[in-house]
Structure formats: structure tokens, C-alpha cells
N, CA, C and O of each residue as an XYZ file, in Angstrom:
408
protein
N     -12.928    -17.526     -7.110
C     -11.607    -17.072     -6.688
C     -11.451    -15.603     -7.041
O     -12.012    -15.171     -8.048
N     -10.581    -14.664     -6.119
C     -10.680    -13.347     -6.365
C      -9.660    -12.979     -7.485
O      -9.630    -13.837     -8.367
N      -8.657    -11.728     -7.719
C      -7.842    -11.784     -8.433
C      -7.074    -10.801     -7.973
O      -7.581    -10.018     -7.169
N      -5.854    -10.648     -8.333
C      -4.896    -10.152     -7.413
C      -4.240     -9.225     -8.298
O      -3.986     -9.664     -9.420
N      -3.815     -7.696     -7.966
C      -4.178     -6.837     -8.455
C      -2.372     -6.306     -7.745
O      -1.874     -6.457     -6.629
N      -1.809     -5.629     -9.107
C      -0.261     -5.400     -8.882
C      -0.726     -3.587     -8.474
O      -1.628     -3.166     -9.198
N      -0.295     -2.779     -7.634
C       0.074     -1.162     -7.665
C       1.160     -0.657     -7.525
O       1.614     -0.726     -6.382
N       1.841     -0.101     -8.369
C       2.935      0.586     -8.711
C       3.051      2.261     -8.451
O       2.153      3.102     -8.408
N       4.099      2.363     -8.341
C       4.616      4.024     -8.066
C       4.102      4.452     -6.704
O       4.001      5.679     -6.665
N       3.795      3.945     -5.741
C       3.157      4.245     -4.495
C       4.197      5.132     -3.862
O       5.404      5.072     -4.094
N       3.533      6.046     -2.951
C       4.276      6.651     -1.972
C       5.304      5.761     -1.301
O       5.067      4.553     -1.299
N       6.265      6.146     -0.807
C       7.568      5.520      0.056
C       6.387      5.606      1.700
O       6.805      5.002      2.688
N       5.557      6.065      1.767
C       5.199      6.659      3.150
C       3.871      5.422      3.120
O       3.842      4.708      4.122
N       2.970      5.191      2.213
C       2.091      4.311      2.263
C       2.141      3.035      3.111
O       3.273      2.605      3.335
N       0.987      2.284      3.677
C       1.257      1.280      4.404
C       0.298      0.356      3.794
O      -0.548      0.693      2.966
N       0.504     -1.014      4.318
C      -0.424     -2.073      3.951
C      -1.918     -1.660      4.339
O      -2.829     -1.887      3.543
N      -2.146     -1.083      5.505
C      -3.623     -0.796      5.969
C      -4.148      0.357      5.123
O      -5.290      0.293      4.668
N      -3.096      1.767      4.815
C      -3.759      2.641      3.887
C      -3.741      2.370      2.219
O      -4.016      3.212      1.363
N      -3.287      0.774      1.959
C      -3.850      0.569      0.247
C      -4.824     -0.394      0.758
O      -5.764     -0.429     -0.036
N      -5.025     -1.278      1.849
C      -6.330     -1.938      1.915
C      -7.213     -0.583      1.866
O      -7.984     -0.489      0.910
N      -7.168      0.699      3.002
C      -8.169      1.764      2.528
C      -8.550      2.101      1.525
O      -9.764      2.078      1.321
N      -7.617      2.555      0.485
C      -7.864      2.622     -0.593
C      -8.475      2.218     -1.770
O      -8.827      2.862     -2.758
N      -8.564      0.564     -1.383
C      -9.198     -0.394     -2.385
C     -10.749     -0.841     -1.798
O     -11.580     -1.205     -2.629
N     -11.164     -0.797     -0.155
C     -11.855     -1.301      0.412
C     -13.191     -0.594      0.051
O     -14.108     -1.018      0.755
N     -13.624      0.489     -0.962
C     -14.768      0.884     -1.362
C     -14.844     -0.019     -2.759
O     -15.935     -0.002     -3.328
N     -13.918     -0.702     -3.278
C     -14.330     -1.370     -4.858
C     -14.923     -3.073     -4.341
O     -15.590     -3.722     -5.148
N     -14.617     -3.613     -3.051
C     -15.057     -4.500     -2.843
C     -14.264     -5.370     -1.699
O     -13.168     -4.945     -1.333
N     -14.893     -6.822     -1.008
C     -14.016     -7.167     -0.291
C     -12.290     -7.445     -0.374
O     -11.818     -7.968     -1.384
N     -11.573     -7.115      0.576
C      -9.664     -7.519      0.075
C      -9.473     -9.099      0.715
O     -10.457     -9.351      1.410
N      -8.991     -9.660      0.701
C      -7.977    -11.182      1.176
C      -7.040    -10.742      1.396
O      -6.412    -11.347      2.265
N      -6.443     -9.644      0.880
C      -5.251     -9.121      1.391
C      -4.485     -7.984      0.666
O      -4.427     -7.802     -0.550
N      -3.986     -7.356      1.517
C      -3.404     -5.604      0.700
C      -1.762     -5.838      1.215
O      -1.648     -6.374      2.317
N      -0.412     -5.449      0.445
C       0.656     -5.565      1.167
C       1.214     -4.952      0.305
O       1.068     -5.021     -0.916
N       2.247     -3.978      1.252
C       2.828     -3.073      0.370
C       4.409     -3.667      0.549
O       4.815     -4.164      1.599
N       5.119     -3.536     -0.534
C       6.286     -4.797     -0.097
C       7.778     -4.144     -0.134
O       8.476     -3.913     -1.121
N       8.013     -3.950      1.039
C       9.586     -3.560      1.655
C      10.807     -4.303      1.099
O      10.884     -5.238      0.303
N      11.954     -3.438      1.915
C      13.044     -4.151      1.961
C      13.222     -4.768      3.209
O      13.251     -4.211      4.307
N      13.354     -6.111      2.922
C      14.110     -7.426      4.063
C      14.949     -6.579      5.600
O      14.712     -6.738      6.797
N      15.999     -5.649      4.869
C      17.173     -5.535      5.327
C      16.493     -4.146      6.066
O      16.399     -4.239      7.290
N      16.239     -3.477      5.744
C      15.555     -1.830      6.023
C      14.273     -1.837      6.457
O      14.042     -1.299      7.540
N      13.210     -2.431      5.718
C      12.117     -2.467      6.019
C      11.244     -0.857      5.460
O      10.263     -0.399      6.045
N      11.703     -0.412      4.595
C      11.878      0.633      3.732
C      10.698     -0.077      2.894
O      10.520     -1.285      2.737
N       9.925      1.025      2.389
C       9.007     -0.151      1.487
C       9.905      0.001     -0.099
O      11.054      0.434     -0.174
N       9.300     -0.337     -0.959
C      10.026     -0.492     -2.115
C       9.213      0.047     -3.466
O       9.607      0.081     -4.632
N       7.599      0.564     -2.742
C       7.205      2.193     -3.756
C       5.870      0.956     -4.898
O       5.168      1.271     -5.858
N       6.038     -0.393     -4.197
C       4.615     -1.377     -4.695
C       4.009     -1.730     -3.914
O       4.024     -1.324     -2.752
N       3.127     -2.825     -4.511
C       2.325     -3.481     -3.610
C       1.502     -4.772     -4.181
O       1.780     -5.156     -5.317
N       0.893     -5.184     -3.727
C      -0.475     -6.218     -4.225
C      -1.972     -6.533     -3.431
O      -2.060     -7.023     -2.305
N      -2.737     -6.261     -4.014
C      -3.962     -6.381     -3.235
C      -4.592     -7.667     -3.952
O      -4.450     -7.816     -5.165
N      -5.275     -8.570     -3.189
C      -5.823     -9.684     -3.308
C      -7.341     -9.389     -3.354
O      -7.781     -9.232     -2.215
N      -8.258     -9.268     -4.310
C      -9.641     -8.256     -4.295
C     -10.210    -10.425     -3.978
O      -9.787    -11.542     -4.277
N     -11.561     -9.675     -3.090
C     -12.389    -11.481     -3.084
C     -13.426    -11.394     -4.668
O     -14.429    -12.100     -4.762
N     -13.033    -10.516     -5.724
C     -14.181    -11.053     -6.797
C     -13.255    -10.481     -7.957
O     -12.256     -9.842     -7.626
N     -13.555    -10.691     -9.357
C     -12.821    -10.604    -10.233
C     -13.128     -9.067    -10.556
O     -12.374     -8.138    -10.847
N     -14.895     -9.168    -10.354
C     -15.730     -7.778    -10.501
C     -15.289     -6.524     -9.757
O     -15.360     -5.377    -10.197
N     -14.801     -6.919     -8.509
C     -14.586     -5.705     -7.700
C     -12.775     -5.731     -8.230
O     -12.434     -4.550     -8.166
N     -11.890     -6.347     -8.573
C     -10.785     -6.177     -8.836
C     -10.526     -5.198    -10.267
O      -9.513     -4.516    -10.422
N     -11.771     -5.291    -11.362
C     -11.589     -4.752    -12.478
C     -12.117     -3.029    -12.365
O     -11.780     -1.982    -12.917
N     -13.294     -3.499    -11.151
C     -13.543     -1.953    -10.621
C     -12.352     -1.189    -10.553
O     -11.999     -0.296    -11.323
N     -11.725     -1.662     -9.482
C     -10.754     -0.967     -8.934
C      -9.775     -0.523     -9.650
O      -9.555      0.688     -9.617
N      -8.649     -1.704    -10.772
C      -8.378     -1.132    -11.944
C      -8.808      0.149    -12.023
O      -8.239      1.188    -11.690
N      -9.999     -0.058    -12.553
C     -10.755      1.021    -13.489
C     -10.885      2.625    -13.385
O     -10.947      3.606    -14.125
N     -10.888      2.249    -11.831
C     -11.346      3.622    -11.131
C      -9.577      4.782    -10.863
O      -9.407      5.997    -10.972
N      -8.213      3.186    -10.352
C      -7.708      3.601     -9.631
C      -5.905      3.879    -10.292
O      -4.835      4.308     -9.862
N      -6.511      3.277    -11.655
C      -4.959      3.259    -12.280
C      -4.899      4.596    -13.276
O      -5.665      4.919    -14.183
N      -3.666      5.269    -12.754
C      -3.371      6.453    -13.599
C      -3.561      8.095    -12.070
O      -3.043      9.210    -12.127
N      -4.432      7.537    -11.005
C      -5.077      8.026    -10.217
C      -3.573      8.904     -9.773
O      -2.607      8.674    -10.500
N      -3.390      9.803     -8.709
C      -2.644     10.382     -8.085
C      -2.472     10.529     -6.512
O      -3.396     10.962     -5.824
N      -1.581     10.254     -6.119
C      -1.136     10.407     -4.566
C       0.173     10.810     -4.335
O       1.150     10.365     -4.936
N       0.191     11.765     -3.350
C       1.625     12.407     -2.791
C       1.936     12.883     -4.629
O       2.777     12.065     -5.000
N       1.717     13.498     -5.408
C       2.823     13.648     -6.523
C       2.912     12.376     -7.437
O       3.480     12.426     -8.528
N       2.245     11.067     -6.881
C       2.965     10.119     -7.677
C       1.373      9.373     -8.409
O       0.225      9.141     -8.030
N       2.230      9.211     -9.693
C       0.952      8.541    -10.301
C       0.814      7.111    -10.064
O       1.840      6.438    -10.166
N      -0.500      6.418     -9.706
C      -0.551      5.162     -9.680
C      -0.229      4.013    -10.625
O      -0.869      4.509    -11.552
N       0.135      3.135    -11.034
C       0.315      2.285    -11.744
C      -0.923      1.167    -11.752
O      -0.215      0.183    -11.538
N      -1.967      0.746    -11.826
C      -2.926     -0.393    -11.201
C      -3.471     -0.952    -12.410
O      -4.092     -0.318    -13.263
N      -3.186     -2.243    -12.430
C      -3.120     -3.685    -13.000
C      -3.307     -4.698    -12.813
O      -3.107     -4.905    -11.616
N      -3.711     -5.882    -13.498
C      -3.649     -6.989    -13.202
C      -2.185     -7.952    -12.757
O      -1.435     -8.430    -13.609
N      -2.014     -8.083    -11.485
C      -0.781     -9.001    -11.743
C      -0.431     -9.990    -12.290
O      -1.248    -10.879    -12.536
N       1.168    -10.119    -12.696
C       0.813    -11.268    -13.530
C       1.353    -12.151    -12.298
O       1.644    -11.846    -11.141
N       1.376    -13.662    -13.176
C       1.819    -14.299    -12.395
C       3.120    -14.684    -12.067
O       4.139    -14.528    -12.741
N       2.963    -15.316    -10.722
C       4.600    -15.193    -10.326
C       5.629    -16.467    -10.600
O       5.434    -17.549    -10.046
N       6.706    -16.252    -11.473
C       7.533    -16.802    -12.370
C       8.239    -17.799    -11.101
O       8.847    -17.423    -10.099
N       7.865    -19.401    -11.622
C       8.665    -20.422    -10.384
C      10.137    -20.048    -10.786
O      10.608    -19.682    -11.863
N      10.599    -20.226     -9.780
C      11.946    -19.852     -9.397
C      13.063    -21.260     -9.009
O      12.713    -21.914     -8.027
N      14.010    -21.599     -9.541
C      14.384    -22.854     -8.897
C      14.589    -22.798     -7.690
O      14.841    -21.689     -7.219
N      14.543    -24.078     -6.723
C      14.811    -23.648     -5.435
C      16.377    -23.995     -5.241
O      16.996    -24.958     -5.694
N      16.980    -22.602     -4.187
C      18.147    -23.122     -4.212
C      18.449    -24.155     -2.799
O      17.743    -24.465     -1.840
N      19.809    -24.488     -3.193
C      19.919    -25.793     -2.400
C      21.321    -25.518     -1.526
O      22.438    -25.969     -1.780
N      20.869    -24.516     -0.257
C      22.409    -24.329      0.344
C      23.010    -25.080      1.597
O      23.608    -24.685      2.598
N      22.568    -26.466      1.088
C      23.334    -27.361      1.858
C      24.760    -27.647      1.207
O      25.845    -27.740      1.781
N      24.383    -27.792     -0.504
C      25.201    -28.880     -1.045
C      26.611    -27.728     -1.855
O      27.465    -28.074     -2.671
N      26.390    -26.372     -1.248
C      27.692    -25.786     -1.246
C      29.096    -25.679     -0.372
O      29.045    -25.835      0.848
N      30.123    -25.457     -0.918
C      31.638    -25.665     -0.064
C      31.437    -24.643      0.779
O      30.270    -24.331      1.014
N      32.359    -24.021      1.315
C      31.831    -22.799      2.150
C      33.120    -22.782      3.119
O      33.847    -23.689      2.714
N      33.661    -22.200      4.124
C      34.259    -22.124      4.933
C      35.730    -21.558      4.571
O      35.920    -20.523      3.932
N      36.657    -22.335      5.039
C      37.891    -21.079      4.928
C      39.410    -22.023      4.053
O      40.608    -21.744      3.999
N      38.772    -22.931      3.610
C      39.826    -23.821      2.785
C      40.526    -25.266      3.607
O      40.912    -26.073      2.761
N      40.734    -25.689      4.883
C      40.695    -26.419      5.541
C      42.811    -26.213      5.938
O      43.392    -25.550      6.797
N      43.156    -26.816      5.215
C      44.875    -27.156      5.534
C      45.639    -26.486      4.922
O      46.781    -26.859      4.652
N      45.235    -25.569      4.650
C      46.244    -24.337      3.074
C      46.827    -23.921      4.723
O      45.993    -23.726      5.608
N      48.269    -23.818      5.003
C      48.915    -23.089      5.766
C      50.036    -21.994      4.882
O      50.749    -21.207      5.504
């Protein structure tokens, strides 16, 4: 299994295809995504790359955290993992406009 690799402080201008570039000399990706806003589609200045080996993920680390782009220093790490979340349940809320209050 590969290991999945957090980057921080990224350009606002960066895309998912130019941090797969970026990482694609330390070894194969599963996946590069740089992660926006919902509403804007604005990215939000991170990302995560999915490296296919643990070896090429620590490379990359190695080579790429502290590194520089546009002005901004890289952040590159191991991600951690992602904290379960309860699921919410928006059936079983009231909602609407009060019914007979005149």
C-alpha cells in the first residue's frame, strides 16, 4: 500500500495536475488533489498526494518539504489520518416555518 502525503502553503494558482508534476519524479502517484472551496472553487493553498510506495513517498518528503514556490514555502509531510466524523442525520430535523402560529 502507498502512503499519502499532506502539502501545505501551496500557491492559490497551483492545480491538481501541476502537484502530480511535481511529485511524479519521486515515484508513481494514485492520486494528487489540491483541495478548494465547495462554494468558489478557489483552492484553499493544500493538497494530498497518494505516492504508490512508502519509499517514493519518504523521497519526496525528503527532497520537497521546506522547498519554495511562487514566494511560498512548502509544508510536506506525512498525512495523518482522517478523524471519523459522526454522520449527520438531516432527515430527523424540524425545519420549515412553524406550521399554525398566525
Amino acid at each position: 500500500m502507498g502512503a499519502r502525503i499532506y502539502v501545505g502553503n501551496l500557491p492559490f494558482s497551483i492545480t491538481s495536475d501541476q502537484l502530480q508534476e511535481m511529485f511524479g519524479p519521486f515515484g508513481d502517484i494514485v492520486e494528487a488533489r489540491v483541495i478548494t472551496d465547495r462554494s468558489t472553487g478557489q483552492s484553499k493553498g493544500f493538497g494530498f498526494v497518494e505516492m504508490g510506495s512508502e519509499e517514493a513517498a519518504q523521497a519526496a518528503i525528503a527532497q520537497l518539504n521546506g522547498t519554495t514556490i511562487e514566494n511560498r514555502t512548502l509544508r510536506v509531510n506525512e498525512a495523518e489520518a482522517r478523524p471519523d466524523r459522526p454522520r449527520r442525520d438531516y432527515g430527523s430535523r424540524g425545519g420549515g416555518y412553524g406550521g399554525d402560529r398566525w
